[in-house]
Structure formats: structure tokens, C-alpha cells
C-alpha positions as CSV (number, residue, x, y, z in Angstrom):
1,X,119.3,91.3,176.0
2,X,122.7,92.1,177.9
3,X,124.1,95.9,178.3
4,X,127.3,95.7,176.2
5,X,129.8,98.2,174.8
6,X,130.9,96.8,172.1
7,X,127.8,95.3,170.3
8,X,124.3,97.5,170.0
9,X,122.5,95.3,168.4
10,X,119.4,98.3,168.2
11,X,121.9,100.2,166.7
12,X,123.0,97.5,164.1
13,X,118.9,96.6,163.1
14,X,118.7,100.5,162.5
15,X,121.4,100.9,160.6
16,X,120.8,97.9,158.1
17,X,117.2,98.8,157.9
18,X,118.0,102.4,156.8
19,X,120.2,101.0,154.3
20,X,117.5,99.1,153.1
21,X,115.6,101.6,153.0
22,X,117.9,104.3,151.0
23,X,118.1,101.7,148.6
24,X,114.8,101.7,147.9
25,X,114.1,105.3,148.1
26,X,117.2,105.8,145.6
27,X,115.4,103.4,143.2
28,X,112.2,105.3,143.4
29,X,113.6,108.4,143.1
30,X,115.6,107.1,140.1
31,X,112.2,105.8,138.5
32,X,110.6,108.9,138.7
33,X,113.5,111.0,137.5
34,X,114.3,108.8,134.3
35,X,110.3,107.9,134.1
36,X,111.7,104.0,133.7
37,X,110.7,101.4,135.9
38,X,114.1,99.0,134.0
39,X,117.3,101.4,134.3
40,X,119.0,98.4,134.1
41,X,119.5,94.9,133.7
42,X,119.4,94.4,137.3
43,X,116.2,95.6,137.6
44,X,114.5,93.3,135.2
45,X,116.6,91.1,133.2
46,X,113.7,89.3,131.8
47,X,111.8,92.0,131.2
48,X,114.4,94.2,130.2
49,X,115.3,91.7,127.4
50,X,112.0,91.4,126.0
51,X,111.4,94.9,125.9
52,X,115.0,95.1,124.0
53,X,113.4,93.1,121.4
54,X,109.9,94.7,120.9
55,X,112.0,97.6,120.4
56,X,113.6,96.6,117.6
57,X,110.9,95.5,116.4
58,X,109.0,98.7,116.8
59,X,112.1,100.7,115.2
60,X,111.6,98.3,112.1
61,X,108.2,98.6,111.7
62,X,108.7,102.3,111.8
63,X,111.3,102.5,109.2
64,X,108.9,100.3,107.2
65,X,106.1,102.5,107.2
66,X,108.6,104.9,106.0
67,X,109.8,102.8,103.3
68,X,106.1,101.9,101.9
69,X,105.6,105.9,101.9
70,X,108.4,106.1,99.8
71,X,107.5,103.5,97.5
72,X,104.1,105.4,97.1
73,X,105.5,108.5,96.3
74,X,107.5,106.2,93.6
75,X,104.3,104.5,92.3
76,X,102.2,107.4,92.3
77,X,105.4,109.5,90.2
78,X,105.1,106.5,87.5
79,X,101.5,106.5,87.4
80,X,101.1,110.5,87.0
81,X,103.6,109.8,84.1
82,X,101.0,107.2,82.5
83,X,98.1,109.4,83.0
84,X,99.8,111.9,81.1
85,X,100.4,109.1,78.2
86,X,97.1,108.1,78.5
87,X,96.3,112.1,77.7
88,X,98.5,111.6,75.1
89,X,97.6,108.9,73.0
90,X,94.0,109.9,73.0
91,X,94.8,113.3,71.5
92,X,97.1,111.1,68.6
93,X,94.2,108.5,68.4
94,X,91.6,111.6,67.2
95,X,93.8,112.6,64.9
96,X,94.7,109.5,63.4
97,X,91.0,109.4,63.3
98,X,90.6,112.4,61.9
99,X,93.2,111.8,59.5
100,X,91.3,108.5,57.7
101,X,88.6,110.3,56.8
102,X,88.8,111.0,53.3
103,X,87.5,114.7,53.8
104,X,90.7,115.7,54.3
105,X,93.6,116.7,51.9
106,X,97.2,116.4,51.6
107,X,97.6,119.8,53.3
108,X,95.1,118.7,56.2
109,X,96.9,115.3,56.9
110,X,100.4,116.9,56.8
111,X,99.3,119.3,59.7
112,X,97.2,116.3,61.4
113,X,100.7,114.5,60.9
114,X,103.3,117.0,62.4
115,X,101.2,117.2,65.7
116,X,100.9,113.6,65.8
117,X,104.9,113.4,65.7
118,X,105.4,116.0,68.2
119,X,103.1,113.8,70.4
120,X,104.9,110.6,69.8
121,X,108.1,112.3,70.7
122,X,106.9,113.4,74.0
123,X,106.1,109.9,74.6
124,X,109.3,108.9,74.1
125,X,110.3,111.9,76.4
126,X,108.2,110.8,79.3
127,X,109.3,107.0,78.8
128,X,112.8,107.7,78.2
129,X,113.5,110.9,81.3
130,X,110.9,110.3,83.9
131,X,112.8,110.7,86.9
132,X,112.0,110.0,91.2
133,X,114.7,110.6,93.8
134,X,118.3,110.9,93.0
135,X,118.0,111.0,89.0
136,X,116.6,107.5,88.9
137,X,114.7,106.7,85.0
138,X,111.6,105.1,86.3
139,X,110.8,103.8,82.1
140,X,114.2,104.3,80.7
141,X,116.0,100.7,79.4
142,X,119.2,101.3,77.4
143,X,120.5,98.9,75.3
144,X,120.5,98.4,71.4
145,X,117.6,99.7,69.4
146,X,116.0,98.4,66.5
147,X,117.4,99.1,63.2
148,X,115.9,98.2,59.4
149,X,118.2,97.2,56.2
150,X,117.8,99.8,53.4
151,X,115.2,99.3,50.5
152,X,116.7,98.8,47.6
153,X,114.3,99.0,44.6
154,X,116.0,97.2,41.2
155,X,115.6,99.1,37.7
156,X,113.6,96.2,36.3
157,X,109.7,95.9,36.7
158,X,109.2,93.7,38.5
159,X,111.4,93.2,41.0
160,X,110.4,93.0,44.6
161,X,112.1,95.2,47.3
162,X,113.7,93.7,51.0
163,X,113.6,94.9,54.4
164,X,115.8,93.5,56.9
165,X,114.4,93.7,60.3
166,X,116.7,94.0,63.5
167,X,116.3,92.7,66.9
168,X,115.5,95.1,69.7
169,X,117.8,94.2,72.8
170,X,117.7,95.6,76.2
171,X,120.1,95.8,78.9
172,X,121.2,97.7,81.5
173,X,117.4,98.2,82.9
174,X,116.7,100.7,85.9
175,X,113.8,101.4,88.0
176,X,110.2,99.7,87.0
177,X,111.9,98.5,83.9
178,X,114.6,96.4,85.6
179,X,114.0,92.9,85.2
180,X,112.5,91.1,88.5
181,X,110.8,94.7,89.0
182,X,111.5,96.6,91.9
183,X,111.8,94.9,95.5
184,X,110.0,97.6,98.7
185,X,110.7,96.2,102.5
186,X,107.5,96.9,104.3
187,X,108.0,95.0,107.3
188,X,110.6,94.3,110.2
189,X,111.4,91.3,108.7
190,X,113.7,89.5,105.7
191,X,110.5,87.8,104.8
192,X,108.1,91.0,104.3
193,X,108.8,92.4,101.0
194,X,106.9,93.5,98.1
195,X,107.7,93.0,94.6
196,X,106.4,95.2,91.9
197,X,107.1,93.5,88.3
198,X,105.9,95.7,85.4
199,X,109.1,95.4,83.3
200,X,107.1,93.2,80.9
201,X,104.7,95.9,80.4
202,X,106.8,99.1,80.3
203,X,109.4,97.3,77.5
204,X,105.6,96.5,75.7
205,X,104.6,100.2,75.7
206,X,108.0,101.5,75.0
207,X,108.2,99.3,72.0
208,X,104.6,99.7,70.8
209,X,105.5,103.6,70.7
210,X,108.3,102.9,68.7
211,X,106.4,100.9,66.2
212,X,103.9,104.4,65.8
213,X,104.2,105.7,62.5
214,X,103.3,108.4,60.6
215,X,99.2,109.0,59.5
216,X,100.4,110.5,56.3
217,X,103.5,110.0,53.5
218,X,104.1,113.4,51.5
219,X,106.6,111.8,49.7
220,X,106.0,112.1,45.8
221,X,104.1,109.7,43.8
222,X,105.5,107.8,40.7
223,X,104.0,105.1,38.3
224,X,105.1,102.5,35.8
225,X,104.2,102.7,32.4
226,X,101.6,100.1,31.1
227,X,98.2,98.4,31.8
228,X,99.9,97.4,35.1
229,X,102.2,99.3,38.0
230,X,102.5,99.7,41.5
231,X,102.1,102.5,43.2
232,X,105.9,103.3,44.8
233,X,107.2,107.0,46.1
234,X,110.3,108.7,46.2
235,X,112.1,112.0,48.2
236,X,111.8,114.6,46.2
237,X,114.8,116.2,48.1
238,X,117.2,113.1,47.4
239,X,115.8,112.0,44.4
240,X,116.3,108.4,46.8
241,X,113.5,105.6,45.6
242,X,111.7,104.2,48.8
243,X,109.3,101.6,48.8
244,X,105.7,102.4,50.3
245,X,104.1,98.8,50.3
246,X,101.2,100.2,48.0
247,X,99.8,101.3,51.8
248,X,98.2,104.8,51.4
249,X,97.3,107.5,53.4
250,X,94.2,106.5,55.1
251,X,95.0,102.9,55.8
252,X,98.3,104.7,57.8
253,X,95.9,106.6,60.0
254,X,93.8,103.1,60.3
255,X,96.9,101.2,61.2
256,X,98.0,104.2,64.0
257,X,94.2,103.8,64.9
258,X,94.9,100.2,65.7
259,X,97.8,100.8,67.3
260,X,96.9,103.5,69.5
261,X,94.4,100.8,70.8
262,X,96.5,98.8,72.0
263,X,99.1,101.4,73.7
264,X,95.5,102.6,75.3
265,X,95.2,99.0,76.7
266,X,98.8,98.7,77.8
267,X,98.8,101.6,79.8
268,X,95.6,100.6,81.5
269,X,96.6,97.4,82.3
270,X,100.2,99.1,83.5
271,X,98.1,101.7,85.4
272,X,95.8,99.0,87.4
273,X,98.4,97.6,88.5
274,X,100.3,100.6,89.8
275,X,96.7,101.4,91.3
276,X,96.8,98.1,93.2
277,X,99.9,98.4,94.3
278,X,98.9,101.8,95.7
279,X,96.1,100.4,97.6
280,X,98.1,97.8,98.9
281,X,100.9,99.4,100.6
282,X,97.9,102.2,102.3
283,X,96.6,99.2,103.9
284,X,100.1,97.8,105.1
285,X,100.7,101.1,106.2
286,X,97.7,101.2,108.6
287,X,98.6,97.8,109.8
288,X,102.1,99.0,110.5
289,X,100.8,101.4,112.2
290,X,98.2,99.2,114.3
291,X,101.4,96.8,115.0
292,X,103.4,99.4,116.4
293,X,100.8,101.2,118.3
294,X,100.3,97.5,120.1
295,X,103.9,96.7,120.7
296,X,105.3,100.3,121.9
297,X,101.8,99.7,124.4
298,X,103.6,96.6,125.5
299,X,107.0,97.9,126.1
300,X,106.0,100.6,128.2
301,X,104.2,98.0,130.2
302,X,107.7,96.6,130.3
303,X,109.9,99.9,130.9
304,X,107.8,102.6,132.0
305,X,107.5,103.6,135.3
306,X,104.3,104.0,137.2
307,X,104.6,107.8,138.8
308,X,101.6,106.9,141.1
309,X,103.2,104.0,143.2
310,X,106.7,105.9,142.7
311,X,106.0,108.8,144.3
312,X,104.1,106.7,147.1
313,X,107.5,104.8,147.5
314,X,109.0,107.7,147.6
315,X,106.9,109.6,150.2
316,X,107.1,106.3,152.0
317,X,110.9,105.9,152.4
318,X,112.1,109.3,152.9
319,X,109.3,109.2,156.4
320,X,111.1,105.7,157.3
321,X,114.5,107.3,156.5
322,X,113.4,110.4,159.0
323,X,112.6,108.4,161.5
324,X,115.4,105.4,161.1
325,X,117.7,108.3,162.0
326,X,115.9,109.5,164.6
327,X,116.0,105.8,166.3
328,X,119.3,105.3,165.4
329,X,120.6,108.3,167.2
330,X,118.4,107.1,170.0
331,X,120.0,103.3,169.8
332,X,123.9,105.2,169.7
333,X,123.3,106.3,173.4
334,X,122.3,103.0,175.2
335,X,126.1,102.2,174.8
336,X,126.4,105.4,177.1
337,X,124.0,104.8,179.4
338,X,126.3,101.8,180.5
339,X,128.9,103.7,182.2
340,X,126.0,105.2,184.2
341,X,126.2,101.8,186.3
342,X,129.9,102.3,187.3
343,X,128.8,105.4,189.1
């Protein structure tokens, strides 16, 4: 090669190779310092794409897991609340029980009675002001209750009394009770959803403790005059005639006996179902949780740097860097050494 002034072409090699090589001790010193092998989309477009979308998908399944938690919590709330009914109607089932027996007196069925009332109220408590989160009524359904016409008993013998039944409506439904039931996303996608639907059963229970009566009628006794009569009571209070159906006090506590059956039933059936749901969401929860283990594995196949061939790179370059300068300075001084020849 020919001695020239104005081109060194040693010194032009060494300074693009030192480029070169800055630009890949840079990038290996970046890696390291952010622990990223894609800083950006120059670095892997491909890759950094994918590993944009397994994120998302990651962040979902995350907020997923949260949200089947949540709905546990939820279920597990409602079903503490049935346990408690289910305590509860076997406490009013012996005592309708113990009311029937004919071993027991007015005085004896009145007291067996009050504590049954009390009990049925607190159903109607627990149905009507179970609460989970933000003062969301898990049972509660508002709407128009159930009302009867007035007896009215005629003067003559004889004459047969009415009842006019109303129709119980609901509207206005929240939490298990709504209609469709209640809708939990346990998944990164539109499609994975869980619908719990109990409605049906709740609105059952709620009106089958409504329909509990009383396991004994103190009202006073009156009969007709003659060979026949029929056995009919009145308030002593209000001196107001109500008809009792000729039911008396033992076949009361038998028909609250029946009755307390079937709530029993109800709120097993209700309580198997909030059971399986339980169960359910545990195991979507673990599979959540094997799903995002997997996919956060794959993005930092993706993104994350690997330290061990970094810092080799880096070691690497800054020794080529060391000595690229030290042959560059030695390439800057052939251009001298020509003016040696016009000596």
C-alpha cells in the first residue's frame, strides 16, 4: 500500500472497528445495567412483540387469580350465612317438635312459640342484611311482598269465611339473588367467566321462611250452640273474630315440622352448590397460577438478559477497546513518518 498524507487507511480500519466495538460494549453494558437483553424494539422486534403480548397476558391472569379470591371470599360470606340458617332451623324444627307433643300445655307451647318467632326473625335478618364488600345484600330482593285479604266471618251459622291471597313480586334484585346470578372473570379472556345462578334458590328459601308460622295460637276459643259447631277463635284484646281453619295446636307444630324440612333441604341444596363453586374456583386458581408461572418463564426467555455472556461481552470489548486505541494511536503516526523521506 502507498505512503499517503491524506488517506491512512490503518487508521480508518481502527477507527471503524472501535466504533463497532463501543457499540457493542455499550449494548452489553446496557444489558447488564437494566438486566434486559430487549431495551428496545431495535433489539428484537419479534421478540420484543411477543413478549409484549405474553405480558398482557400474564397481567390478566394475575388480576384473575385476584378476582376468583374475591369471589371466594364472596361465596364463602354467603355460605357462613347458610350454615348459620342451617343452625337455625334445626333449633326451630326441635321445638316445633317439641311443641306437637301433646305433653305440653298452653303455657309450654307459648314459650316453645315466642323462641321459635325470635328465630324466624333472625332468619329474615340474615336473609334480608347479609352484607360482603361495599354494603352489598348478598340475599336481600326488594320488591312487593305478599299480602292476605281480611277474614270476614258473617253472623249466620253457616257461612264460610274468604281469604284472598296476593302475589309475591320481586324486583330490584342484588347480589346472589339477582336474576342470571352473579358473573366472576377468572381468566385473561372475554370467554373465561363463571356464572354462579342461585337466584332460584335464595327467592325459594326467602319465601319458604315467610310462609313459617306460628307452633301455637293463644287466641281464645269460642263455640256454636247446638249438636254441631266449628271450632273458630277470636283476640281477646280486639274482641276481632278470626278464622282458624279448625287447625289446632299440634297439627301447627306438624305443619312447621314439614316446613322446616324443606327449608333444611333448600339450604343444603343452596349450600352444595356454593361448596362447588368453592372448589371450583381453588382449582382455577392453581391453574392460574401454573399458566402464569409458564408464561412469565417464557418471557424472560424473551427479555431477560443472560449476566453470564454479558459480562463476557463486556470483559471482551472493553480489552478490544484498550487495544483499538492503542493501534490507532500507532496508525496516526505513519502519516508522520512520511515527511521523514523529504529529509
Amino acid at each position: 500500500m502507498a505512503l499517503s498524507i491524506h488517506t491512512n487507511y490503518a487508521s480508518l480500519v481502527t477507527q471503524n472497528q472501535l466504533g463497532k466495538t463501543n457499540s457493542m460494549l455499550s449494548t452489553a453494558m446496557e444489558r447488564l445495567g437494566t438486566g434486559l437483553r430487549i431495551n428496545s424494539a431495535a433489539d428484537d422486534a419479534a421478540g420484543l412483540q411477543i413478549a409484549v403480548r405474553l405480558q398482557s397476558q400474564s397481567n390478566g391472569q394475575q388480576v384473575a387469580m385476584r378476582n376468583a379470591q374475591d369471589a371466594i371470599s364472596m361465596l364463602q360470606t354467603g355460605e357462613g350465612a347458610f350454615d348459620e340458617i342451617t343452625n337455625i332451623t334445626h333449633r326451630m324444627k326441635d321445638l316445633a317438635t317439641q311443641a306437637s307433643n301433646s305433653t305440653n300445655g298452653d303455657t309450654e307451647r307459648k314459650s316453645l312459640n315466642d323462641e321459635f318467632q325470635q328465630l324466624k326473625e333472625e332468619l329474615g335478618n340474615i336473609l334480608g342484611n347479609t352484607e360482603y364488600g361495599s354494603g352489598n345484600k348478598l340475599f336481600a330482593s326488594t320488591g312487593t311482598a305478599a299480602t292476605l285479604g281480611t277474614a270476614a266471618v258473617a253472623g249466620a251459622p253457616g257461612t264460610a269465611s274468604t281469604l284472598d291471597s296476593g302475589v309475591v313480586t320481586f324486583s330490584n334484585q342484588a347480589g346472589f339473588a339477582a336474576g342470571g346470578g352473579l358473573n366472576f372473570q377468572i381468566g385473561a379472556s372475554t370467554s373465561e367467566r363463571m356464572n354462579v345462578d342461585v337466584a332460584d334458590l335464595i327467592n325459594d328459601i326467602s319465601a319458604r321462611v315467610d310462609t313459617l308460622g306460628a307452633i301455637f295460637n293463644d287466641e281464645d276459643t269460642i263455640t256454636n250452640a247446638g249438636n254441631n259447631y266449628d271450632t273458630q277463635s277470636y283476640d281477646s284484646a280486639t274482641d276481632t273474630i278470626t278464622v282458624v281453619a279448625g287447625t289446632s295446636n299440634e297439627t301447627m307444630a306438624l305443619a312447621a315440622m314439614d316446613n322446616l324440612d324443606s327449608l333444611l333441604a333448600e339450604v343444603g341444596d343452596l349450600r352444595g352448590q356454593f361448596g362447588a363453586s368453592i372448589n371450583r374456583l381453588d382449582h382455577t386458581i392453581n391453574n392460574l397460577g401454573n399458566m402464569n408461572q409458564n408464561i412469565e418463564l417464557s418471557k424472560g426467555r424473551i427479555m431477560d438478559a443472560d449476566f453470564a455472556s454479558e459480562s463476557s461481552s463486556m470483559t471482551k470489548n472493553q480489552m478490544l477497546m484498550q487495544s483499538g486505541m492503542s493501534v490507532l494511536s500507532n496508525a496516526n503516526q505513519i502519516s508522520g513518518m512520511v515527511t521523514s523521506l523529504l529529509r
